[in-house]
C-alpha positions in Angstrom: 19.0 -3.0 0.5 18.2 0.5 -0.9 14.5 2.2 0.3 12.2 3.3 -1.7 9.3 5.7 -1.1 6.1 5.1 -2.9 2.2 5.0 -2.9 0.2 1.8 -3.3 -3.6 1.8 -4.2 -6.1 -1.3 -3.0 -9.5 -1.8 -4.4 -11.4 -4.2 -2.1 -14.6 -5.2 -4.1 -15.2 -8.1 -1.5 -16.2 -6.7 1.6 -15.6 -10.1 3.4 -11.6 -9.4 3.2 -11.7 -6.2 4.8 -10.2 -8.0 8.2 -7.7 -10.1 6.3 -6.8 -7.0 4.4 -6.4 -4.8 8.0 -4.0 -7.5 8.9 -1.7 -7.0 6.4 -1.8 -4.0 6.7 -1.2 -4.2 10.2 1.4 -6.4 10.0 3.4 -4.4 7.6 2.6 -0.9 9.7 6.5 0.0 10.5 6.8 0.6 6.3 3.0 2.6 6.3 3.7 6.4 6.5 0.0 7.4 5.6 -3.5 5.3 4.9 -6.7 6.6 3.6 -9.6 4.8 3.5 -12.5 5.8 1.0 -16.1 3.8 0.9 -17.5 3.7 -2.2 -20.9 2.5 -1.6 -22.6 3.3 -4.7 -19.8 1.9 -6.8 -20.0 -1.4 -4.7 -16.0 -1.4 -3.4 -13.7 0.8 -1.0 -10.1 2.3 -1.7 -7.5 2.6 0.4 -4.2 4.1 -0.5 -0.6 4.4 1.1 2.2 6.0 1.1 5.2 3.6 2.2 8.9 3.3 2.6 10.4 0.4 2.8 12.7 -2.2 0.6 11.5 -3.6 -2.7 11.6 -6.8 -0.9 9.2 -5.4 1.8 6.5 -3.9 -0.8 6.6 -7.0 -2.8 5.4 -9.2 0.0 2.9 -6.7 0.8 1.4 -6.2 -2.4 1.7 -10.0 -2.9 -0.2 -11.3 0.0 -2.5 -8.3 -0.7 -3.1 -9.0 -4.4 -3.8 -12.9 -3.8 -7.2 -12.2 -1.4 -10.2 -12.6 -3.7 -12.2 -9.4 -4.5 -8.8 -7.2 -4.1 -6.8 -5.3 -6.7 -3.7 -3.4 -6.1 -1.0 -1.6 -7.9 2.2 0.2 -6.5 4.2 3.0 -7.7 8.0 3.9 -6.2 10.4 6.0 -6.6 14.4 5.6 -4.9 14.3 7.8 -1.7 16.7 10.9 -1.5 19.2 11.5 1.1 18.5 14.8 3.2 21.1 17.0 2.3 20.8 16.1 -1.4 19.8 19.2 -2.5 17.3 17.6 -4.8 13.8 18.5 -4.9 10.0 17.5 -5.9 
């Protein structure tokens, strides 16, 4: 199955996930190119976005078992990933 390269965003408005969501995350690390984590105390939640590679198959059970812990949001964004060589460019 083809790669993709993407970001996903996570709001976690339920502090008492924040484990269960590391674990995921951790569990799915080989896809995980880059995290960032960003508290936002005032506004009562964090965010944490990544930037991934991996199957659709992959970010779908990510996302999934992400998106069904209570207090968590998250939407994904991909796009196919380019051969080197392919003279194409961002």
């Amino acid at each position: 199955m083809e790669k993709r390269i993407g970001t996903v965003s996570i709001l976690v408005s339920d502090t008492s996930v924040v484990p269960e969501v590391n674990r995921i995350l951790s569990d799915f690390g080989a896809m995980i190119i880059a995290r960032q984590g960003v508290p936002m105390h005032q506004h009562g939640f964090n965010i944490i976005t990544l930037i991934i590679e991996g199957t659709t198959d992959e970010l779908s059970s990510l996302t999934g078992k992400l998106g069904r812990l209570q207090g968590v949001e998250v939407k994904s964004m991909l796009a196919k990933a380019r051969g080197q060589g392919s003279g194409d460019r961002c």
